[in-house]
FIZA-810428 format. One line per 3 residues: number of its first residue (from 1); their letters; for each residue x, y, z of N, C-alpha, C, O. Coordinates in steps of 0.02 Angstrom, whole numbers, plus 50000, padded with zeros to 5 digits. Layout:
% FIZA-810428
NUM	A	X:Y:Z:X:Y:Z:X:Y:Z:X:Y:Z | ...
//
This chain:
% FIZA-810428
1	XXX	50042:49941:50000:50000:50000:50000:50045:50062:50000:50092:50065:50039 | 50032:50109:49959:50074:50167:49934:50055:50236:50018:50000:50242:50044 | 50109:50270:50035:50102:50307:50099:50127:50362:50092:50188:50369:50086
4	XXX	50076:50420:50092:50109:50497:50062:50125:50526:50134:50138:50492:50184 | 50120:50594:50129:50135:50632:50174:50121:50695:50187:50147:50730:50145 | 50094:50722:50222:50058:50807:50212:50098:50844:50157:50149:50857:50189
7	XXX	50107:50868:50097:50141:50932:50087:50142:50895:50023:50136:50930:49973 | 50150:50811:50011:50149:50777:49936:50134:50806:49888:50089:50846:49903 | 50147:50809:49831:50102:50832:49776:50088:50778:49735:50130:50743:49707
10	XXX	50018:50773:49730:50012:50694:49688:49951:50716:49627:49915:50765:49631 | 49952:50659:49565:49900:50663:49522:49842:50620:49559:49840:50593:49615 | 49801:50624:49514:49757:50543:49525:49758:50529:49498:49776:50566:49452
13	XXX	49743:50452:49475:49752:50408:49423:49705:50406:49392:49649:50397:49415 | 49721:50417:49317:49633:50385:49257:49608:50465:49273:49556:50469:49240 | 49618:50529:49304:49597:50583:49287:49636:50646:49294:49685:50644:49331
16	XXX	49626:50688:49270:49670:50759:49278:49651:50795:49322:49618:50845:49309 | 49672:50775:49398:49660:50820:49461:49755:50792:49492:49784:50740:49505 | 49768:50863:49491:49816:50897:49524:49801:50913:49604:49746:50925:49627
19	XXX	49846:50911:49630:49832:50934:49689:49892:50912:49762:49939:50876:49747 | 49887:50934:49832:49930:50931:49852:49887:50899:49932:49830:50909:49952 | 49942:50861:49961:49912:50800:50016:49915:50847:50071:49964:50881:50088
22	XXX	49858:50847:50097:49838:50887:50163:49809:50846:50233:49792:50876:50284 | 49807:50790:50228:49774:50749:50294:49774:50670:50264:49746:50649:50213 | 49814:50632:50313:49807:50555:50299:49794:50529:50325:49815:50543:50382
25	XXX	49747:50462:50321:49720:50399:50378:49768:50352:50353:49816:50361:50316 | 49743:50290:50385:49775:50235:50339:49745:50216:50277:49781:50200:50230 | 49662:50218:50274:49618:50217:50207:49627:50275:50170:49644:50275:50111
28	XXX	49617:50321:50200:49610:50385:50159:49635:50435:50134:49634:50471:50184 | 49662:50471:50087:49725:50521:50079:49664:50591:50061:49631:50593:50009 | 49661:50636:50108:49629:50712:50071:49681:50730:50016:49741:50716:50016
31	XXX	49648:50759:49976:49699:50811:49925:49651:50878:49907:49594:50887:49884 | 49720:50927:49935:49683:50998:49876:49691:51010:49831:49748:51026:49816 | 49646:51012:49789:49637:51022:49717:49683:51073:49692:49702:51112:49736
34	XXX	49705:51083:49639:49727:51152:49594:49668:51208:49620:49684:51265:49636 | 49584:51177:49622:49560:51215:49601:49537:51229:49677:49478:51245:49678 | 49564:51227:49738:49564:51238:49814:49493:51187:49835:49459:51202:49884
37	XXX	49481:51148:49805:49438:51090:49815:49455:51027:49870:49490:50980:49850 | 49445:51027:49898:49476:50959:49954:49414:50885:49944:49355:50874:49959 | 49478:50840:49906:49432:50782:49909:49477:50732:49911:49536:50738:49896
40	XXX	49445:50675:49932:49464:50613:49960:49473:50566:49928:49424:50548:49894 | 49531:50529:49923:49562:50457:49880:49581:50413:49909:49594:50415:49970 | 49588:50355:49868:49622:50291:49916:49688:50303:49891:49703:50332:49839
43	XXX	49730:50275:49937:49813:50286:49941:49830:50242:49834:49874:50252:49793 | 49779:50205:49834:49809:50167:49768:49774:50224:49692:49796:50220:49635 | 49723:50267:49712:49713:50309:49642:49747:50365:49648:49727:50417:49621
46	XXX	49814:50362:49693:49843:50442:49679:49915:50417:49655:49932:50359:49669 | 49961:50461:49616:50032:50442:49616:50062:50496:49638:50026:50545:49643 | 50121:50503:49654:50172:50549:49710:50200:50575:49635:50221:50541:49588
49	XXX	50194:50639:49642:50238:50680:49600:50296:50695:49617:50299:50727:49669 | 50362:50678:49581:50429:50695:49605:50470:50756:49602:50509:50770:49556 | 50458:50794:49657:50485:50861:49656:50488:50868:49709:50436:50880:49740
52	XXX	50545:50864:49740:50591:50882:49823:50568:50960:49833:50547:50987:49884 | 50578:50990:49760:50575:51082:49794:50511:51097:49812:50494:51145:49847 | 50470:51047:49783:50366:51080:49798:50372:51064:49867:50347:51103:49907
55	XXX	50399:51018:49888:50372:50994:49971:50362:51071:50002:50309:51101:50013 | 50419:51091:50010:50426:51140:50059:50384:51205:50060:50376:51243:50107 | 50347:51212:49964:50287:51249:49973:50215:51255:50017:50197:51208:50053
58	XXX	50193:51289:50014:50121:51283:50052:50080:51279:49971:50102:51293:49915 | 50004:51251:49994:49979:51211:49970:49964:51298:49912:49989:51296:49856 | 49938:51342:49925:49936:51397:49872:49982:51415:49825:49979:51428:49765
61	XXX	50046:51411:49886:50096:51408:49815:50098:51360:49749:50101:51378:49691 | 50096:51278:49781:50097:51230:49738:50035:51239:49666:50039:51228:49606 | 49988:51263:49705:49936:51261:49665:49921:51302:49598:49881:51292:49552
64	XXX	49981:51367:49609:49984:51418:49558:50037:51397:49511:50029:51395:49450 | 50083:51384:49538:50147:51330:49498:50098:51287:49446:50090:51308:49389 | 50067:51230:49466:50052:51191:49435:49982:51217:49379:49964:51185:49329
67	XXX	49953:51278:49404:49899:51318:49345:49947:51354:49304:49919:51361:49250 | 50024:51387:49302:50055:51394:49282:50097:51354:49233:50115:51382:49181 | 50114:51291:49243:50134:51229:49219:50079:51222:49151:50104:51222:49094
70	XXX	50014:51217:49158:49957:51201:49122:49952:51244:49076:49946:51218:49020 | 49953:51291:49076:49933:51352:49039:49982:51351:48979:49965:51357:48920 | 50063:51339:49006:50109:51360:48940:50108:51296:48939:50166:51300:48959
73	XXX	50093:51205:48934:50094:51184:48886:50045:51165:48872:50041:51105:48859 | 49973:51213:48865:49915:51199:48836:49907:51241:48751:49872:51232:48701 | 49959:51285:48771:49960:51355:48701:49992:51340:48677:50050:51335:48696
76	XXX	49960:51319:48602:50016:51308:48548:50007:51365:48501:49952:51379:48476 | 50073:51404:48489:50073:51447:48457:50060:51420:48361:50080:51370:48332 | 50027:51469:48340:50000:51471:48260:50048:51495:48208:50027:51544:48177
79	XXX	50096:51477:48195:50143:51532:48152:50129:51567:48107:50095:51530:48072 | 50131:51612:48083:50115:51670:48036:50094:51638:47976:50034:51627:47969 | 50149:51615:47919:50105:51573:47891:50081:51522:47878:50065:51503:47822
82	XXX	50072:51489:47937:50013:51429:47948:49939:51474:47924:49899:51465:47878 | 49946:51530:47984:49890:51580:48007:49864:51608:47931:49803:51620:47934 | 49889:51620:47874:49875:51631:47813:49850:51593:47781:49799:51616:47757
85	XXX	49863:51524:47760:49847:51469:47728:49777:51461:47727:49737:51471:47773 | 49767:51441:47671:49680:51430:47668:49672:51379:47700:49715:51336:47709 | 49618:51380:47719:49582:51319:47761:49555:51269:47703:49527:51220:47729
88	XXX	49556:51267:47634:49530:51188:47612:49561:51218:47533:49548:51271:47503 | 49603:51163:47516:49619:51159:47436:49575:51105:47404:49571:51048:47427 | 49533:51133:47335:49532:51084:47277:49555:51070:47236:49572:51121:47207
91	XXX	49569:51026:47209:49619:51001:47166:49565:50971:47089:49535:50918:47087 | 49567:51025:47032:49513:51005:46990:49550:50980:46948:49514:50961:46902 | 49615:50966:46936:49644:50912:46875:49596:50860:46867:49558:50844:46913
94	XXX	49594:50843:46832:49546:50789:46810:49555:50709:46831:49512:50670:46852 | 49624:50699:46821:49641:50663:46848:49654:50622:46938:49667:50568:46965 | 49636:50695:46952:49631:50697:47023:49541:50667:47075:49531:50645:47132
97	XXX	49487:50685:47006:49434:50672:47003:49375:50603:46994:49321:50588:47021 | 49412:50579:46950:49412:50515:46926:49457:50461:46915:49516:50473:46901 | 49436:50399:46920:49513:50351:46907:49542:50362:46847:49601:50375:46835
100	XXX	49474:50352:46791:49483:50347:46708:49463:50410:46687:49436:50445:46730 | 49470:50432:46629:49443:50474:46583:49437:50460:46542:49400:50497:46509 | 49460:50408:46510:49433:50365:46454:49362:50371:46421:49316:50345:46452
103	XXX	49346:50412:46343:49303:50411:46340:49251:50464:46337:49200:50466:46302 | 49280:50519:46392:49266:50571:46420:49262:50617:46357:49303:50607:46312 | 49224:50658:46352:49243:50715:46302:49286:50777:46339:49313:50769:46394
106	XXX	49287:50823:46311:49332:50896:46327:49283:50918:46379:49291:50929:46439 | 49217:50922:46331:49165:50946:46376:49132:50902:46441:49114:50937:46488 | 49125:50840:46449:49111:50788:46509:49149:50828:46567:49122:50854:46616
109	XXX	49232:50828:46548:49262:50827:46591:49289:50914:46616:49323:50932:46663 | 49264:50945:46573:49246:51029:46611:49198:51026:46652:49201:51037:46713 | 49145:51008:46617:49095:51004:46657:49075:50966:46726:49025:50983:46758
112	XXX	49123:50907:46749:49145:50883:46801:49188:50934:46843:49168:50947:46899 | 49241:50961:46821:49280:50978:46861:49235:51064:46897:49249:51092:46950 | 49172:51089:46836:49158:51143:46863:49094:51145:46901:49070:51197:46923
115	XXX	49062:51070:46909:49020:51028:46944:49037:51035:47022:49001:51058:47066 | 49122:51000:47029:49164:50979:47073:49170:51038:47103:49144:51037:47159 | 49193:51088:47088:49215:51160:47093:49153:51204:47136:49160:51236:47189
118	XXX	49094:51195:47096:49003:51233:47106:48993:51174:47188:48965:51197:47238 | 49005:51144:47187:48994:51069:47244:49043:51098:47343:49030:51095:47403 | 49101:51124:47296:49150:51133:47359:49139:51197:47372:49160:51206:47429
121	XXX	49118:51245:47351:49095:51307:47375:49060:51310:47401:49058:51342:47453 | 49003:51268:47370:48928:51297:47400:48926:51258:47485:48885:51272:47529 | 48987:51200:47490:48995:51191:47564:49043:51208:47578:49044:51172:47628
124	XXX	49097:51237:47580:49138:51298:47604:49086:51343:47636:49076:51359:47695 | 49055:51359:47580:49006:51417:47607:48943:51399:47702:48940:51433:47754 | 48912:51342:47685:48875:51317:47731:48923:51308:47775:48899:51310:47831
127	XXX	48990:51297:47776:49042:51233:47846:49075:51330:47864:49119:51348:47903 | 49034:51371:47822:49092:51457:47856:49166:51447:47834:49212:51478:47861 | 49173:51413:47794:49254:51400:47783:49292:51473:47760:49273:51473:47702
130	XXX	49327:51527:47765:49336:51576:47751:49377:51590:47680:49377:51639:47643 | 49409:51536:47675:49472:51528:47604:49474:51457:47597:49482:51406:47630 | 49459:51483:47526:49475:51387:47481:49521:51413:47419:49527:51469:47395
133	XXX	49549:51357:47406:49587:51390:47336:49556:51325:47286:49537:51268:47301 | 49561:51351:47238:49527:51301:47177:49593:51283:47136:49612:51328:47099 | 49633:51223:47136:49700:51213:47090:49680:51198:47039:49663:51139:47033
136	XXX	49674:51241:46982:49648:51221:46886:49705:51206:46847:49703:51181:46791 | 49764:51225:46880:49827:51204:46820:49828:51246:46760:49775:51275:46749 | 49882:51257:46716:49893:51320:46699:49873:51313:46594:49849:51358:46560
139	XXX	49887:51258:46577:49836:51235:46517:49804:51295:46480:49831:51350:46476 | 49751:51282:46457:49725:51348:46389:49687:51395:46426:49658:51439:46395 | 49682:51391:46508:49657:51428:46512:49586:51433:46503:49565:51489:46516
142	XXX	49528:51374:46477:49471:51378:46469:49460:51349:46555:49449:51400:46588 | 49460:51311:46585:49454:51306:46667:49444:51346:46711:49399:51344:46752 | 49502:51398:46702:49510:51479:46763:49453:51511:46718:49408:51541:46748
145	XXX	49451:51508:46664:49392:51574:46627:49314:51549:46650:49273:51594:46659 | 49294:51486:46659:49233:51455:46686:49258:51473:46750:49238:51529:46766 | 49303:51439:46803:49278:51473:46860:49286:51537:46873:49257:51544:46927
148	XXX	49305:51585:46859:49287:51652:46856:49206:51673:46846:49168:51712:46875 | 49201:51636:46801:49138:51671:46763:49073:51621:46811:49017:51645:46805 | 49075:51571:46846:49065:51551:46927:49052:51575:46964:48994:51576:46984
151	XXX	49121:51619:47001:49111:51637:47039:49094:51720:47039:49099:51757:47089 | 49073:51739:46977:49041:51809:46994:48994:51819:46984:48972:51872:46962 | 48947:51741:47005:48871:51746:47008:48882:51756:47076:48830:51781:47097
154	XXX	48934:51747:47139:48923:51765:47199:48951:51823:47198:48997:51847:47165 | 48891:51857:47273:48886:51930:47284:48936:51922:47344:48967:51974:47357 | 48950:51855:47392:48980:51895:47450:49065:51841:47443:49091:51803:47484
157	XXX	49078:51855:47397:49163:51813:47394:49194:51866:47343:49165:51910:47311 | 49277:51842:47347:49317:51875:47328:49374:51831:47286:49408:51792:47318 | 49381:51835:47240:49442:51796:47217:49511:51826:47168:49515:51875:47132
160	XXX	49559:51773:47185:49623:51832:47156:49663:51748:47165:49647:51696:47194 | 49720:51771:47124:49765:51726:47093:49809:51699:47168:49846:51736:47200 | 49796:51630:47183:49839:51588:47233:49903:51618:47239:49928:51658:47199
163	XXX	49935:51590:47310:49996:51604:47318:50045:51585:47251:50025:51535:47221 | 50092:51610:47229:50129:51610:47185:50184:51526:47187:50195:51479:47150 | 50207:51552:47257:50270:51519:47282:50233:51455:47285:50269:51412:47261
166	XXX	50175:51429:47305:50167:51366:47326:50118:51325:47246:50120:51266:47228 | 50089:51370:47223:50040:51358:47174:50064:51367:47106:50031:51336:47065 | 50114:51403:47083:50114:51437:47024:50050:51466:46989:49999:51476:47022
169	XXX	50054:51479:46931:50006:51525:46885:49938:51477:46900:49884:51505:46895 | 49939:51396:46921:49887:51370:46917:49823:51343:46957:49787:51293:46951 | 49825:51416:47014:49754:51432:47054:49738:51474:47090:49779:51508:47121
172	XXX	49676:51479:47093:49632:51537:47118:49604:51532:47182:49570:51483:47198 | 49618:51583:47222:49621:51585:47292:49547:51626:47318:49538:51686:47307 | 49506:51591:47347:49459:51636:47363:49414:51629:47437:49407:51579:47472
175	XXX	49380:51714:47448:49391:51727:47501:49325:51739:47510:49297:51785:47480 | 49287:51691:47558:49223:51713:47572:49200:51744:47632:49227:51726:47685 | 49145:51798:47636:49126:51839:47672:49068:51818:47690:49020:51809:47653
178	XXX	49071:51806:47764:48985:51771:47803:48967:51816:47829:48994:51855:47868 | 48913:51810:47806:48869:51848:47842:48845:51856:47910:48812:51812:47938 | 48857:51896:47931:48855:51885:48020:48783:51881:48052:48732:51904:48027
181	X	48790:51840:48121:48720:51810:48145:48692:51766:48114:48638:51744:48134
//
């Protein structure tokens, strides 16, 4: 049977309560919570946290340490351009769409990819997604001229030529505006 000692700092086991040993029986171990909560465990659902320097704290000190502890490794910082990046790419190569094309005319397979294209917006739009980029590949150019001519049946989006560096000449980056409430 495991035997703490007033001033311990122990977890409990199977849950996330922190806290520090304030009164022991032989059955029973109190602990104060992080959150100044006092509750009661058996000596076998707590484990002894190893830190010689907490002993000698009082139980307020320990308790700000360890909300301190929590906090910086709960925040994960966003880097700049993560924080830019659109939230959902499509990829309308054709090939990317179907296994075969075999068969397919010029027109089947425009008309798929601007199907595909009319399909991911209109739930972008419903999921609030703020930026999608559409990848059309850089070709004759009949692809970008349909989705253009797409997307300026909508009144509340914005579109302009993808990042350069990651996309080249072959997609269109666009930016939708929700409507609030």
């Amino acid at each position: 049977m495991k035997t703490f000692s007033t001033g311990d700092r122990v977890s409990v086991l199977d849950e996330e309560i922190f806290g520090v040993v304030v009164m022991t029986t032989a059955n029973e171990v109190t602990v104060q919570t992080q959150d100044g909560f006092e509750l009661v465990y058996a000596p076998d659902d707590l484990i002894l946290e190893d830190s010689k320097a907490l002993r000698n704290l009082d139980v307020s000190q320990t308790t700000y340490l360890h909300k301190e502890e929590e906090k910086t490794r709960n925040s994960a910082r966003v880097k700049p351009k993560k924080r830019n990046e659109p939230a959902m790419e499509v990829d309308l190569h054709i090939h990317q769409l179907i296994p075969n094309e075999k068969g397919m005319s010029a027109y089947d397979m425009l008309s798929l990819q601007l199907d595909t294209a009319r399909h991911k917006l209109e739930f972008a739009i419903q999921k609030k997604i703020q930026k999608i980029v559409f990848i059309h590949g850089v070709g004759d150019g009949v692809l970008r001229a349909e989705l253009e001519f797409m997307l300026r049946k909508y009144d509340h989006l914005d579109y302009y030529d993808a990042n350069y560096q990651k996309y080249g000449q072959g997609a269109l980056e666009v930016r939708i505006f929700q409507a609030k409430g």
